[in-house]
N, C-alpha and C positions, 0 to 999 in steps of 0.2 A: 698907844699904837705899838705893837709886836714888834719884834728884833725881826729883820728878813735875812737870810742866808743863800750865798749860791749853791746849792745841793751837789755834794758831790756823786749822790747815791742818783739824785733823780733830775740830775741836770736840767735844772731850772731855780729862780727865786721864789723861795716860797720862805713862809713864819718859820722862826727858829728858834729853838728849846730855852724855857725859860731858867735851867739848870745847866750844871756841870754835870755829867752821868758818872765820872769815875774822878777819883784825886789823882789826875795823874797826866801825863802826855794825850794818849788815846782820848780821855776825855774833857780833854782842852780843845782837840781837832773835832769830837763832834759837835763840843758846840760852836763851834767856829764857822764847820761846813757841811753840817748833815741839819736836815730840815726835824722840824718836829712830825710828819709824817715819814719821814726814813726811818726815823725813832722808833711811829710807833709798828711799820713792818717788822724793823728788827724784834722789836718785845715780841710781836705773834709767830716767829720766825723761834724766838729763843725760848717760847714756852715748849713748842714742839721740841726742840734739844734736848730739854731739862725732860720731859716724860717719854723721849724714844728711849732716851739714853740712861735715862734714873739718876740721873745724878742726884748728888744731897751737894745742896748751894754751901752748906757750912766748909766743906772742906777745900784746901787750897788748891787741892787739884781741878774742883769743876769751875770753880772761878778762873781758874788759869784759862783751860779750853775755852769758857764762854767769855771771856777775853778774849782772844784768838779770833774767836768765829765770830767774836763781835765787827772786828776791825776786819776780817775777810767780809765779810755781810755786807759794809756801809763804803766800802773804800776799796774794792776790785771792782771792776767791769764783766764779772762776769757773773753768770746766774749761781745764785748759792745753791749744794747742793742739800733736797730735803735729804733724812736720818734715812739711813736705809733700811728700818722698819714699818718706818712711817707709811700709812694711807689716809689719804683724805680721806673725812665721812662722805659718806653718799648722799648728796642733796636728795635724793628722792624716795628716801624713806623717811616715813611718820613714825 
C-alpha cells in the first residue's frame, strides 16, 4: 500500500513520493507534505524553467533558482508565475 500525504500544494490526501527529492530541509518537507502528483506538476512546471530560462543544471546557480521556485511552486498559495517567454503550444495545430 502507498505512503498517503495531506498535500500541501493540492489540499487534499492523496499517494506520496516514494523518495526524498533533495538531501536536505526542502526535501524532507516534500516528502512529508507534497503528493506525488504535486511532484509531478512541479517536474512539468520546471522543465518549462530550465528551456525559457536556458539554464545549464550543472551550475550552482540554476540549482539554487530551481530550488527557490521549487519550494515557491509546492508551498505558497498562490499561482506560479509561467517564464515570461513562455507560450503554450497551440492544441490545434498538426
Amino acid at each position: 500500500m502507498s505512503r498517503t500525504v495531506q498535500c500541501f500544494k493540492l489540499k487534499q490526501e492523496l499517494p506520496g513520493l516514494d523518495f526524498v527529492p533533495f538531501d536536505d530541509d526542502l526535501g524532507e518537507r516534500i516528502y512529508n507534505e507534497i503528493s506525488a502528483e504535486a511532484w509531478r506538476q512541479w517536474i512539468e512546471y520546471s522543465k518549462r524553467l530550465i528551456n525559457e530560462y536556458r539554464l545549464d543544471l550543472v551550475t550552482p546557480e540554476a540549482f539554487h533558482m530551481l530550488h527557490k521556485k521549487c519550494d515557491e511552486f509546492l508551498f505558497t498559495d498562490s499561482a506560479a508565475a509561467e517564464p515570461a517567454m513562455y507560450k503554450p503550444a497551440d492544441e490545434h495545430k498538426h
